[in-house]
N, C-alpha and C positions, 0 to 999 in steps of 0.2 A: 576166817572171813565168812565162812559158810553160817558160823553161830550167828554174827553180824549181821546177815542175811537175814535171817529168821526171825530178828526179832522185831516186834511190834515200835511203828516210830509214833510219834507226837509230837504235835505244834506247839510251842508255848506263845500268846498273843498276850498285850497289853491293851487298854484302853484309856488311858494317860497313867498317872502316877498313880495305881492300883494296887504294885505291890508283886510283880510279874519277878522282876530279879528278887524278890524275897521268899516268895515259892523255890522258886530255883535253886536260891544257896539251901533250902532245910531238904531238898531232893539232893543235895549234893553228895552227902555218905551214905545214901540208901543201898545199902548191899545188893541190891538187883537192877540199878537204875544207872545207866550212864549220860551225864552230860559234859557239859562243856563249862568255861569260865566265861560266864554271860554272854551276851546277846551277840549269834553270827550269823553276819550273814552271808554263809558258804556260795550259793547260787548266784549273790551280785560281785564275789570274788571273780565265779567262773566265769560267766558270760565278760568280765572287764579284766580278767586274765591277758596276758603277754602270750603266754605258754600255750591255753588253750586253743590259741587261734593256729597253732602250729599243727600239721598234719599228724605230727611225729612226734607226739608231746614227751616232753622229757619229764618222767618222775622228778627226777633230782632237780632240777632250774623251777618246776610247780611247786614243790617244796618250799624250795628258798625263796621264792616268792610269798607263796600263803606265809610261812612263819614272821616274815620281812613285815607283811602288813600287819599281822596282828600278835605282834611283839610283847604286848601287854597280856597278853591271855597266859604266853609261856612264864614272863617274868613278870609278878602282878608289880612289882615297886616301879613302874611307870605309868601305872593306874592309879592314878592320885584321886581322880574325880569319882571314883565309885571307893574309895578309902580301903583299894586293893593293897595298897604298900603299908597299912597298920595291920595285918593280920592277925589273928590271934589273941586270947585274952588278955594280954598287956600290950598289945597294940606294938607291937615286935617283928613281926615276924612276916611274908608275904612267898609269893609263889612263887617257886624257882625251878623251872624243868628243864631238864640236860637235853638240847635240843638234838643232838646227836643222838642220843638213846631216840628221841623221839621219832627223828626219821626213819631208822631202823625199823620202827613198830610198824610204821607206814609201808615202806616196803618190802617187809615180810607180810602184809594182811593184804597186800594190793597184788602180791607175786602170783603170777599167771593169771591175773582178771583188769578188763578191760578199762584203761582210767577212762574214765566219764564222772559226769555229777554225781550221779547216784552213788558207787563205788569210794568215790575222793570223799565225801559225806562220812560214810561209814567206818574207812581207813582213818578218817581225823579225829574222830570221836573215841575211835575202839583203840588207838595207839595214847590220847591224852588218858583212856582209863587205866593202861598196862603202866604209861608216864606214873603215875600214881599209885602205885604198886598194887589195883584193884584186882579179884578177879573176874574175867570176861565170863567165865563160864558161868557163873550165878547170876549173870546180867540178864533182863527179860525185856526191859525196855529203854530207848534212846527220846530221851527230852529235849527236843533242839529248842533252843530259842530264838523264836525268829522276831519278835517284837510285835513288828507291824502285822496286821491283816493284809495287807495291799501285796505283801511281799508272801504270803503265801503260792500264788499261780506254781511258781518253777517247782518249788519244794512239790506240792504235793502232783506234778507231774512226773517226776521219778518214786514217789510213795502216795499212791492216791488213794492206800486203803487208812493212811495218816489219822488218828485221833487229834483232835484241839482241841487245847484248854485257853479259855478267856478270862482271864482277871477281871473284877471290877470293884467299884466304891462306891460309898455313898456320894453321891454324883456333884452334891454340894460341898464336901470336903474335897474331892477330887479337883474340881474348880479354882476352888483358891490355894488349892496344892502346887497346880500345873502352873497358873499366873503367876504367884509369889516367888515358888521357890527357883522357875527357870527364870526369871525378870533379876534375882539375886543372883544367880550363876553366871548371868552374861547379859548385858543389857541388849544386846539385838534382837532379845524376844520382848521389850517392853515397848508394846506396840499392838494396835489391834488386829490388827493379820492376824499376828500368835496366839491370841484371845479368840478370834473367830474358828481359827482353826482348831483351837483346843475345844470347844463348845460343841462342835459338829462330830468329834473323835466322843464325846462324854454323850452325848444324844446318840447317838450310832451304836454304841456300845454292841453286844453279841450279834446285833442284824450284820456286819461288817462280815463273818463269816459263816451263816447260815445260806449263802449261795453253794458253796460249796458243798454241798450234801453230805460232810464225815462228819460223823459220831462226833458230838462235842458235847462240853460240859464249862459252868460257869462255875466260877469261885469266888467269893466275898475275901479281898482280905481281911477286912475286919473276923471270920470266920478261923482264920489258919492257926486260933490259939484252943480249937476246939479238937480234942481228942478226937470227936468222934466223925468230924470234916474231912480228917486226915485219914480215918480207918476207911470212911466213905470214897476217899479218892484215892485209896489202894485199890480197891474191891473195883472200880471202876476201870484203874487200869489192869488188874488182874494180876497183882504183887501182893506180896506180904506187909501188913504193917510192921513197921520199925521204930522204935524209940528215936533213931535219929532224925527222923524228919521234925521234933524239939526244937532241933538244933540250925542253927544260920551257920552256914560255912561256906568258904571257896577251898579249894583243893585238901577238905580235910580241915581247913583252919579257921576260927571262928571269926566273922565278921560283923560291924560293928553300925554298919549303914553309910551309904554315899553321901558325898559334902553338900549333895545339894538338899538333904534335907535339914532341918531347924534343929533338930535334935541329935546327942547320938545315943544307939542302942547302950542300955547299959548294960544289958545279960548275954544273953546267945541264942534267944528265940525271938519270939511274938511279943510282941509289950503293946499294952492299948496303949502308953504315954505317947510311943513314936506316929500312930497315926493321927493325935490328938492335936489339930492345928487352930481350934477354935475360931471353926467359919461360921459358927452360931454369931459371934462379933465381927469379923470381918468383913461379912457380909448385911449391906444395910436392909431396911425392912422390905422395902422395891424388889430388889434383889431373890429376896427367900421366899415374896409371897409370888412373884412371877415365877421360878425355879418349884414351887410346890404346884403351879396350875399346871405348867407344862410338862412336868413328869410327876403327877399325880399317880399315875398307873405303875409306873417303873419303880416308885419308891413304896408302895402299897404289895407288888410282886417280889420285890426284893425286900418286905420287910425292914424297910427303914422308917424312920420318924414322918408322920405327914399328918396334915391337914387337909379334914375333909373338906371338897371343893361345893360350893353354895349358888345358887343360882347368878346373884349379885358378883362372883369371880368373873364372870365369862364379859362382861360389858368392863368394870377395871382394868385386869388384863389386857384385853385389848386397846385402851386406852394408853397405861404408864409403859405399853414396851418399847417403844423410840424413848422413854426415858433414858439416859446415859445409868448403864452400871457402876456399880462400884467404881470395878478397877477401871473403867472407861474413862473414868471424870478427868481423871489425870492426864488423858492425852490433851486435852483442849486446857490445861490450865497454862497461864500465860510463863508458869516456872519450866514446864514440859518443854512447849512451842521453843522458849530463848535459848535452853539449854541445847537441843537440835539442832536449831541454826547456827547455833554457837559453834558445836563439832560437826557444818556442815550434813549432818543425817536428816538431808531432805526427802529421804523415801519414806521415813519414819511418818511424816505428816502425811505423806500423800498416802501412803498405808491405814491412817486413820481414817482421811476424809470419805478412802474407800469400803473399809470394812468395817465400818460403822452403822453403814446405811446396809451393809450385807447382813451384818449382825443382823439387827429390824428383819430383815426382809425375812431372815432364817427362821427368827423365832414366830413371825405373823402362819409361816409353811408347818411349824408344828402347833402352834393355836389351834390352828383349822383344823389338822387334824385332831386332836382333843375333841372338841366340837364335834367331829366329822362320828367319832365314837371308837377312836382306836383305844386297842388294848395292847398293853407291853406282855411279851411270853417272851422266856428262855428257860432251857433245862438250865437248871443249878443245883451245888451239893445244899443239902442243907440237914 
């Protein structure tokens, strides 16, 4: 537990469909790097704990609670949506960990120190690495993934000296990533709430934790197929490069990509094909000449494709953005509207009629600033 202690932890954040669990799995067999089976969130376990509310917490009932909740992480073959249950190069094989061995690990690494957050953290990470028959003692660093930015607070008040790393994309692929592929996965995101909110998560992008003042660092996935990104984000976390960060895997076993994207991986690493969703077409001309005014700066700093902006942008612009987008058009078309009230999903409309006019109003508050003369900055590997 003492080794546990020592070592250096780190946030893993996303900023929509980035590429967050795909860093993860090529951090997965790195001989000094312990994480977990995607995205946990330890802290909203504890604070909505049973156990924890009890004076006189019981290891063993916290236990069988945490494993209880997150059932899929021990046995991946009830992880179907992140295509935990095809593991491996013939798509065979998934995670299977002796939950009994597992507790064990837990409390022998928790034995004489105090359960808390912080502790229960450390105990769960450092008993899934022994689950895995890793060694702890070559481990240097703990990659938690917590997803969200918003959910950082708890985390880094038990580890405030925490490193993050923020994912990001080309903010126009990421767009018609986040609409499309969650609107395929479940229709109760096909709605402009989900649209609104996914737009302010892709604009926000690294400003989301730069309040927090730790050491952070951005990552292009489009980058994670470059040798030299990946030597870069050893040296930053102060580890050795490894051949296996190549490689996409969960517990050792290669993985293949989640259902919700269009594709699947055909190799074991990085593929341009998988992030390849052709928002060049998907997206009309409205669309990409608004999306190049209003992150002119962000796509010029992150080195993606742009268009320089002309005097003549700044009066269009402001004209076409109460335009309906793309994927907007669809809420108001009379096949939408029927189908809705067909299946009774009247919030669905009242969700458009409201975040429609929020959209507008979102994108008038970054016009201005354009205008106003902001400039996009974040550290990135590059």
């Amino acid at each position: 537990m003492q080794h546990l202690m020592s070592m250096q932890m780190c946030a893993l954040i996303t900023t929509g469909r980035t590429g967050s669990d795909f860093l993860q799995s090529l951090c997965d067999s790195h001989p000094q790097i312990i994480t977990f089976n995607g995205i946990l969130w330890l802290h909203n376990f504890w604070e909505e704990s049973l156990c924890t509310k009890d004076n006189d917490i019981s290891l063993n009932d916290l236990l069988t609670e945490f494993v209880g909740k997150n059932l899929a992480k021990f046995k991946s073959k009830y992880d179907t949506f992140e295509r935990k249950d095809a593991l491996g190069n013939n798509g065979d094989q998934c995670i299977d960990i002796d939950i009994n061995q597992y507790k064990e690990y837990v409390y022998h690494l928790l034995n004489h120190s105090e359960i808390n957050s912080r502790n229960f953290l450390l105990a769960v990470y450092g008993a899934y690495s022994l689950s895995l028959n890793q060694d702890i003692r070559n481990k240097k660093i703990i990659i938690h993934h917590i997803h969200h930015a918003e959910k950082l607070p708890p985390f880094l008040k038990d580890f405030p000296n925490a490193k993050i790393i923020c994912m990001t994309r080309d903010p126009r692929a990421n767009f018609v990533s986040g609409v499309t592929h969650w609107r395929k996965f479940n229709d109760e995101f096909d709605h402009a709430h989900h649209l609104y909110n996914y737009l302010k998560r892709i604009f926000i992008d690294a400003y989301s934790i730069k309040q927090f003042k730790n050491d952070y660092i951005v990552i292009k996935v489009e980058d994670l197929g470059k040798k030299s990104i990946l030597v870069s984000f050893c040296n930053w976390l102060q580890i050795d490069y490894d051949e296996s960060l190549k490689l996409s895997s969960w517990g050792g076993l290669a993985w293949l990509g989640d259902r919700c994207s269009e594709k699947t991986n055909e190799g074991t690493g990085w593929s341009s094909e998988m992030l390849d969703n052709s928002w060049e077409m998907k997206l009309r001309f409205f669309d990409k000449y608004i999306l190049n005014f209003l992150m002119n700066s962000r796509l010029k700093h992150y080195k993606y494709d742009y268009k320089k902006i002309n005097f003549v942008d700044y009066l269009i612009v402001f004209l076409i953005i109460p335009v309906p987008l793309t994927f907007e058009r669809r809420y108001f078309t009379l096949k939408y509207i029927i189908n809705s009230v067909k299946n009774k999903l009247y919030k669905k409309i009242l969700k458009n009629l409201i975040y429609y006019p929020k959209r507008i109003i979102y994108f008038y508050f970054i016009y201005f600033g354009v205008i106003s003369g902001f400039s996009f900055n974040s550290r990135y590997l590059k």
